[in-house]
C-alpha positions as CSV (number, residue, x, y, z in Angstrom):
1,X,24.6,-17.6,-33.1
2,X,23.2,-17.0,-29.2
3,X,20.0,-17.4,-28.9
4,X,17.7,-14.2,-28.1
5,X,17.6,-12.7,-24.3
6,X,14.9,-11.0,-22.7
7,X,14.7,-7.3,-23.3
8,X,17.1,-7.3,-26.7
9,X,17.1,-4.2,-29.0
10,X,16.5,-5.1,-32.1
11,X,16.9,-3.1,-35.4
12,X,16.0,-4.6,-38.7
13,X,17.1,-2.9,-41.7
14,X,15.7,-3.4,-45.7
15,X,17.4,-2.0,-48.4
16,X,15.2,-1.8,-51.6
17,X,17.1,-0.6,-55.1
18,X,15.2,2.8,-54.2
19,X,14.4,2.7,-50.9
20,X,15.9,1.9,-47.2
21,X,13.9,1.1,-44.4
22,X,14.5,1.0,-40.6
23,X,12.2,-0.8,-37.6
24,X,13.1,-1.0,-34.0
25,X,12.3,-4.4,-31.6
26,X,12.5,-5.2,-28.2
27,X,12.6,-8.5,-27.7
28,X,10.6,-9.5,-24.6
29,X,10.9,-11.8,-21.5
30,X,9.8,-15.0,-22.8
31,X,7.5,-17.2,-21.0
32,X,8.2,-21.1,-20.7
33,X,7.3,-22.5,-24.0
34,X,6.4,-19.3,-25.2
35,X,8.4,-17.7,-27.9
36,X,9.3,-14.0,-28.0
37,X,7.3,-11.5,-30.0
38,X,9.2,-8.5,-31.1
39,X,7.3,-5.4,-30.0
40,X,7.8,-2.2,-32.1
41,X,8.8,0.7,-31.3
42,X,9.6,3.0,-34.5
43,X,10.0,2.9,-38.2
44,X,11.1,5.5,-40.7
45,X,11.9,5.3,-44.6
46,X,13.9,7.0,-46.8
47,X,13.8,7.2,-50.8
48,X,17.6,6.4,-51.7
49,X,16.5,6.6,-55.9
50,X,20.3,6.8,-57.5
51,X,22.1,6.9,-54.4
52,X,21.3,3.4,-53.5
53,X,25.0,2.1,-53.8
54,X,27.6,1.1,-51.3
55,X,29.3,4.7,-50.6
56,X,26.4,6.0,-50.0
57,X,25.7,3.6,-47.0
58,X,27.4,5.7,-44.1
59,X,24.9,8.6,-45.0
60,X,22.2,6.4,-45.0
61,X,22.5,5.0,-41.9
62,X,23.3,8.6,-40.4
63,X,19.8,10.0,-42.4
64,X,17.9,6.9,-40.6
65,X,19.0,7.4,-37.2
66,X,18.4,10.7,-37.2
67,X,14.7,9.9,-37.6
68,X,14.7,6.8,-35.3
69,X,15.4,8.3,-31.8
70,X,14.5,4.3,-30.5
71,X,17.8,3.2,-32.5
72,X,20.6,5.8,-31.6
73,X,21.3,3.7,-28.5
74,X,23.4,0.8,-29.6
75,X,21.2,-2.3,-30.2
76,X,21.9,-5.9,-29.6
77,X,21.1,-7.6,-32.6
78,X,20.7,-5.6,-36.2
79,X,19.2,-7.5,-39.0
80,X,19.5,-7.4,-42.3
81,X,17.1,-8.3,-45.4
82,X,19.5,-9.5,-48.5
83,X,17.8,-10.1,-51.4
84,X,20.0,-13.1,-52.6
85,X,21.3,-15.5,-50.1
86,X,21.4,-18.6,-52.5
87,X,20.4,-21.9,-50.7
88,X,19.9,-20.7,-47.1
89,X,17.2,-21.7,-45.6
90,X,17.6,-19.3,-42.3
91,X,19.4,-16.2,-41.2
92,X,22.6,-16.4,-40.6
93,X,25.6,-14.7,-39.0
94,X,27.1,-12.2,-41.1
95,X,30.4,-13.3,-40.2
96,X,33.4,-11.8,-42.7
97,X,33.5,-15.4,-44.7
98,X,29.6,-15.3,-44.5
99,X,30.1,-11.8,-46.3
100,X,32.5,-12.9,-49.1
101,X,30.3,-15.2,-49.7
102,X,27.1,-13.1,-50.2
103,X,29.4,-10.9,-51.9
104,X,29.9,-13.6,-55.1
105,X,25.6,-13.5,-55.6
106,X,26.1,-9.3,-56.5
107,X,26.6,-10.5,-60.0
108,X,22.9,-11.8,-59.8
109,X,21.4,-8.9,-57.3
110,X,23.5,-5.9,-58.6
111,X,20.5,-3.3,-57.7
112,X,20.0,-4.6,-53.8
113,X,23.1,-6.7,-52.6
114,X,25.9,-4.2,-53.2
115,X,24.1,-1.4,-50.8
116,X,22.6,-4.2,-48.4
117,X,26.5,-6.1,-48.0
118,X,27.6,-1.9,-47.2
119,X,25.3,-1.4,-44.8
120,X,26.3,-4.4,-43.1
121,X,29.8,-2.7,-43.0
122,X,28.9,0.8,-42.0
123,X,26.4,-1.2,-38.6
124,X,29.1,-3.6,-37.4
125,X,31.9,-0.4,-37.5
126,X,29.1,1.7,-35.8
127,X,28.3,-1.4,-33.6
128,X,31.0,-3.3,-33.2
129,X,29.5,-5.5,-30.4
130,X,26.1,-6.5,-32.0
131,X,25.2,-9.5,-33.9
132,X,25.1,-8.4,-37.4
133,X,22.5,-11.2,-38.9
134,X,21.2,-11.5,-42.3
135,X,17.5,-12.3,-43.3
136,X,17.3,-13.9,-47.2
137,X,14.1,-13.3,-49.5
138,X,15.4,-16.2,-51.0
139,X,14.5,-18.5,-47.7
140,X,10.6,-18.4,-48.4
141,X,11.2,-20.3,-52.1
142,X,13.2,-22.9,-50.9
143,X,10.2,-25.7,-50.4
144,X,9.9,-25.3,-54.5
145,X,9.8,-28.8,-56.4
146,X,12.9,-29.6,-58.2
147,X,10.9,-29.3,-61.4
148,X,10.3,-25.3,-60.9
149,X,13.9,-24.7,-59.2
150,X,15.5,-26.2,-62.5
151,X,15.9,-24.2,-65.5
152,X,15.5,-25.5,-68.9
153,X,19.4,-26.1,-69.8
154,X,21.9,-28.3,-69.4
155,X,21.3,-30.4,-65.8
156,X,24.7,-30.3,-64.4
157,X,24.4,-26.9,-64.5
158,X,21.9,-26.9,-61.8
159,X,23.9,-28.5,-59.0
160,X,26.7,-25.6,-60.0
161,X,23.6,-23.3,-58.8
162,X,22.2,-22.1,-61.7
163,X,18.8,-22.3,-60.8
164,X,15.3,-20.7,-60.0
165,X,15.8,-18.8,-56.5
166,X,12.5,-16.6,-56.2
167,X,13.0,-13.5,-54.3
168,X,10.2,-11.1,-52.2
169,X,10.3,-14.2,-49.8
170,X,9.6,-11.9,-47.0
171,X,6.7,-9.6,-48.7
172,X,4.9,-13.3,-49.1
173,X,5.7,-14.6,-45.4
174,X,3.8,-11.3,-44.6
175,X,1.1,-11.6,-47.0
176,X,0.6,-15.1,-45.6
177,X,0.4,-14.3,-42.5
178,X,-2.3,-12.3,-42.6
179,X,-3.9,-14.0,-45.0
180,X,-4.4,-16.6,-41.9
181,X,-6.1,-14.2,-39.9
182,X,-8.2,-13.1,-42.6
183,X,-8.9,-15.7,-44.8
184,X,-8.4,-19.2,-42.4
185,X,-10.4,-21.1,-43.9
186,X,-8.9,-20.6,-47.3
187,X,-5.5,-19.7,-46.6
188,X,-4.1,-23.4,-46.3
189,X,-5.4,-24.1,-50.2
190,X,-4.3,-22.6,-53.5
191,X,-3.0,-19.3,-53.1
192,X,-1.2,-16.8,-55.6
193,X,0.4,-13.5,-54.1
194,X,1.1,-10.9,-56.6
195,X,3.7,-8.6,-55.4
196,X,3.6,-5.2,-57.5
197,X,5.7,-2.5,-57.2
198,X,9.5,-1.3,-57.9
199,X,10.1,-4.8,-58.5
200,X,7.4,-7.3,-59.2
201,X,7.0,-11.5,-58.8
202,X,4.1,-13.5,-58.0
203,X,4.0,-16.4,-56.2
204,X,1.8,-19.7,-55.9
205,X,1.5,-21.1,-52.4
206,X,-0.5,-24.0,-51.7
207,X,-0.6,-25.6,-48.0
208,X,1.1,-22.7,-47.0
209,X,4.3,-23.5,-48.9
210,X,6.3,-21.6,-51.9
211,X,5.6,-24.1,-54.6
212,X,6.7,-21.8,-57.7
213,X,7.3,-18.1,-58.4
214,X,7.7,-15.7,-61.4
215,X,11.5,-14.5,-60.6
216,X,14.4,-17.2,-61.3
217,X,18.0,-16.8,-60.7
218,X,17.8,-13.2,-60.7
219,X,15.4,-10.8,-60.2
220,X,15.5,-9.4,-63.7
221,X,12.6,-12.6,-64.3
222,X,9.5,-13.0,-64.5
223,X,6.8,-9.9,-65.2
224,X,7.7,-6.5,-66.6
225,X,9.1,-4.2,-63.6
226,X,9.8,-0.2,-63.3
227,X,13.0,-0.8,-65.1
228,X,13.4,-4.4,-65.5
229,X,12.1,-6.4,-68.5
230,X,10.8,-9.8,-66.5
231,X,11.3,-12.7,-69.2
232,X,12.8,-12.2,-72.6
233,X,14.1,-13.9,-74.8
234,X,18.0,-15.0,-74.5
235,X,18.5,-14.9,-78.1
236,X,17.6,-10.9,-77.9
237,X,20.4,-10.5,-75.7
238,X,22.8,-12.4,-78.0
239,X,21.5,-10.4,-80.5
240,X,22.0,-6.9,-79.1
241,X,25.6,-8.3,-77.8
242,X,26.7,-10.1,-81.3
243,X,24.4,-8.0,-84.0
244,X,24.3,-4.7,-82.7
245,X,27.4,-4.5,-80.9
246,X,26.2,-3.8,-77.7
247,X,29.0,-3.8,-74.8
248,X,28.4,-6.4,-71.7
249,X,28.3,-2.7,-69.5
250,X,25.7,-1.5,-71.7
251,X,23.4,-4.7,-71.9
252,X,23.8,-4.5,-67.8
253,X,22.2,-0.9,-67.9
254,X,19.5,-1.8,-70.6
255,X,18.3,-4.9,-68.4
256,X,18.4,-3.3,-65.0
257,X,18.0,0.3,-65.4
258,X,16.3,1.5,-69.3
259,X,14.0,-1.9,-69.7
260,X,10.4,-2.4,-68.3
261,X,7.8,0.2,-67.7
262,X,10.4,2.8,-68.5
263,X,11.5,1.4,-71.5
264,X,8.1,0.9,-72.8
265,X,6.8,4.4,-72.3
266,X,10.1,6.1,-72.9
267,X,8.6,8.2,-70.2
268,X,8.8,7.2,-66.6
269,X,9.5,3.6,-64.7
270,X,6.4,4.8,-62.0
271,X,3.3,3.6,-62.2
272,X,1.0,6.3,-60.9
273,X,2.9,8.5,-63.0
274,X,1.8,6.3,-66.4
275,X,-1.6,6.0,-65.2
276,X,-1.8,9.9,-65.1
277,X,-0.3,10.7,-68.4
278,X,-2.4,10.4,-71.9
279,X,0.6,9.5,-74.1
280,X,0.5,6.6,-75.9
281,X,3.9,5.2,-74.5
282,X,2.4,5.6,-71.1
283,X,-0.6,3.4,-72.2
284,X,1.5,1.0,-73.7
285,X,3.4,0.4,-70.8
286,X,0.6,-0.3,-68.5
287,X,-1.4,-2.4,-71.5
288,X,2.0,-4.4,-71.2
289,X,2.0,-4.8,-67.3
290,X,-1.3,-5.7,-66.7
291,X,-1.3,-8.4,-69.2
292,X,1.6,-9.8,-68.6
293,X,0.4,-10.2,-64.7
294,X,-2.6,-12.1,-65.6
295,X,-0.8,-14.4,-67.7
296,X,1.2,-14.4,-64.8
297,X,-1.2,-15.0,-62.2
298,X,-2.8,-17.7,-64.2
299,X,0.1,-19.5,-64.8
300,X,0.9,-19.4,-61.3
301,X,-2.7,-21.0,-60.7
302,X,-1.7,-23.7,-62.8
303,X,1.0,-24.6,-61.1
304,X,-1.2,-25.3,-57.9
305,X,-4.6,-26.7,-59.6
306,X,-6.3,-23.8,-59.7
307,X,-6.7,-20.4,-57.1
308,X,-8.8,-19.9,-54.3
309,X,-7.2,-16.7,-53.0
310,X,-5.3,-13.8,-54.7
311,X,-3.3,-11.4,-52.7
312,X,-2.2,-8.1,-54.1
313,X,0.9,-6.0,-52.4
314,X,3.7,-3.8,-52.9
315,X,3.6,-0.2,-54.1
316,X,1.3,-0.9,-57.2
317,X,-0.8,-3.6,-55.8
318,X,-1.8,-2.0,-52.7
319,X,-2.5,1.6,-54.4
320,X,-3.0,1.2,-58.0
321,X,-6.9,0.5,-57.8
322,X,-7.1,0.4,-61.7
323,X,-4.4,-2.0,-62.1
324,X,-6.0,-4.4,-59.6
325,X,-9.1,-4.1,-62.1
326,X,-7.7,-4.0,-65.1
327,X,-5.9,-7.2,-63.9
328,X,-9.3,-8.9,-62.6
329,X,-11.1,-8.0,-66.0
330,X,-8.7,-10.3,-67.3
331,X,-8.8,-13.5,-65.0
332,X,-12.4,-12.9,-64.8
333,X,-12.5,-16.7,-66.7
334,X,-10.7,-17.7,-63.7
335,X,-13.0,-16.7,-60.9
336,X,-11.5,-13.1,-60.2
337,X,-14.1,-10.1,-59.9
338,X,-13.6,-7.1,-57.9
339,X,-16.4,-4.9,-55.9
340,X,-15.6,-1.3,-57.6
341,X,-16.4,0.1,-54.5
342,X,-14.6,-2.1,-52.3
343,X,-11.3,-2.2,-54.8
344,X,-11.5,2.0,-55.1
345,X,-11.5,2.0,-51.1
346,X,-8.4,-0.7,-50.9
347,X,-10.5,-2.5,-48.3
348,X,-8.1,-5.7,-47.4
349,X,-11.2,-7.6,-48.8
350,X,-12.3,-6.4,-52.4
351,X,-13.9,-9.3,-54.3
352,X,-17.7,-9.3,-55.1
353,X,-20.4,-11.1,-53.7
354,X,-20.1,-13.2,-57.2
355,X,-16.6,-14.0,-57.3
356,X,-15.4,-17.9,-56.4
357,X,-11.8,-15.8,-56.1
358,X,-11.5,-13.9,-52.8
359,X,-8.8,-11.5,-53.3
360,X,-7.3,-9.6,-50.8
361,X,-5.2,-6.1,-50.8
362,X,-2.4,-6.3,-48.1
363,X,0.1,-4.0,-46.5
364,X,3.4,-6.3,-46.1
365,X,5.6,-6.0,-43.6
366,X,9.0,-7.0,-43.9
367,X,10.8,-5.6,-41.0
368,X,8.7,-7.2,-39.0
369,X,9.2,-10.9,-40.7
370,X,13.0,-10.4,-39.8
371,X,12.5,-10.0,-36.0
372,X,10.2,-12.9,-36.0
373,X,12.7,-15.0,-38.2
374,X,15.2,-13.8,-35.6
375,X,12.7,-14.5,-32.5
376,X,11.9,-18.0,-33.8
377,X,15.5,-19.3,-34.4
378,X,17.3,-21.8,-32.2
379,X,20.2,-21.4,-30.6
């Protein structure tokens, strides 16, 4: 790869297993010793719900530039956020091999890198002459110990890369960095970012570094989801496969599609949706979630000696004011206590005067932790 010029267009693309967004860069003249900060110049987003698969990418891309005037001249660089990108450790041309590749890890993305790898297609035939570069949520998990990448099986199996990976890398390079402008006096000590939304992880960060995360070699792990069950059991899917007959195409489904929040309630995979509705499936479901995030959050603490900050993002952390309280009540042993006022608001600071916890509510920004990935990258 080149490295960045003065003046580049730069257009960062994240496809979500519901959503796709779009920002625009320019890349300015960089001053000796200086690096370039990407300066923004539009964004849109667009629900994809169902039609987030690869032949629907062409549309997509047409729906996006038609409400991002900034990006219908062809840019220089495009980047793209792939969920799974395995052991890199920094983006990377998508070069035809570099595809294949990224290709084999669909088994273990099946909602995000399908759509993402087609989109990558439909750009490079639209712009045949820009740098097509990929940006991996993976990345950020890569300084995890050996002892919370390995999985508790056989260990040869590890080197064949079956392994904790950790995704939402770039929601918690976001979170981070405004936790250093908010927080800096805590932000470089024991820090646990819970990431709530579509898909949900949580992460513990101390010294600024991933040190362990909810999600493992897929992002079906970790803490119940809209339609994902976090961890189970392997012995209930032998048993669904080998007792109840179930088909490998239907225990795909079940797992990624029917499990989670919408299993649970029978009613709906949205949160704000269950927190509006007085059946008792609905109230199951989020009974289910918000325990299972505590547990989560505390277990995250452990892994770091304890917690000094808590950072609360995506769809249901930064608007879900009930969650974030219901969640607190819980880890209130731990230090965790909310202002009502503060956390009804969604203030970016919402602890009380009494709590040893600060915890923060954050808007991430993942668009913008590509360019700057780009931007920083040598030559």
């Amino acid at each position: 790869m080149t490295a960045p010029r003065a003046g580049r267009s730069v257009l960062a693309f994240n496809v979500g297993s519901a959503s796709l967004k779009a920002a625009h860069y320019v890349l300015p003249l960089e001053a000796a010793d200086v690096p370039a900060m990407p300066q923004e110049t539009g964004r849109v987003s667009i629900e994809a719900g169902h039609d987030a698969v690869p032949s629907a990418a062409p549309a997509q891309l047409a729906a996006l530039l038609a409400r991002l005037p900034e990006a219908r001249k062809a840019p220089d660089v495009v980047l793209h956020r792939i969920v799974h990108g395995g052991e890199r450790e920094a983006p990377t041309a998508l070069t035809p091999a570099e595809l294949t590749a990224l290709e084999s890890l669909s088994v273990l993305a099946p909602l995000h890198q399908p759509p993402a790898l087609a989109l990558v297609r439909a750009t490079a035939e639209r712009w045949p002459r820009a740098e097509q570069i990929g940006v991996y949520d993976t990345a950020w998990h890569r300084t995890m110990p050996e002892r919370h990448r390995l999985l508790p099986l056989p260990y040869p199996l590890f080197a064949q890369g079956v392994q904790r990976y950790g995704f939402h890398g770039l929601a918690f390079q976001s979170a981070m960095r405004q936790l250093a402008g908010l927080a800096p006096d805590r932000c470089r000590g024991r820090v646990v970012l819970a990431h709530l939304g579509g898909g949900s992880s949580l992460c513990a960060v101390r010294d600024g570094r991933c040190v362990n995360t909810t999600m493992g070699m897929t992002p079906l792990d970790g803490i119940p989801m809209a339609t994902r069950p976090g961890s189970l059991d392997p012995g209930v899917v032998l048993y669904l496969q080998r007792n109840l007959g179930m088909p490998a195409d239907d225990l795909d489904r079940l797992l990624w599609r029917e499990s989670g929040l919408s299993g649970l309630s029978g009613e709906s995979g949205d949160m704000h949706r269950l927190l509006a509705s007085p059946s008792p499936g609905a109230q199951r479901a989020v009974e289910v979630y918000v325990t299972r995030v505590a547990q989560g959050i505390a277990a995250m603490a452990a892994c770091i000696g304890g917690i000094e900050l808590l950072a609360f993002s995506g769809g249901i952390g930064r608007h879900a004011a009930e969650i974030r309280s219901r969640v607190a009540a819980e880890l209130e042993w731990l230090g965790v206590a909310l202002d009502p006022a503060l956390n009804r608001e969604g203030v970016a600071e919402v602890s009380s005067a009494t709590a040893t916890v600060r915890t923060f509510v954050l808007a991430v920004d993942e668009e913008r932790e590509m360019a700057l990935a780009y931007a920083a990258r040598t030559p």
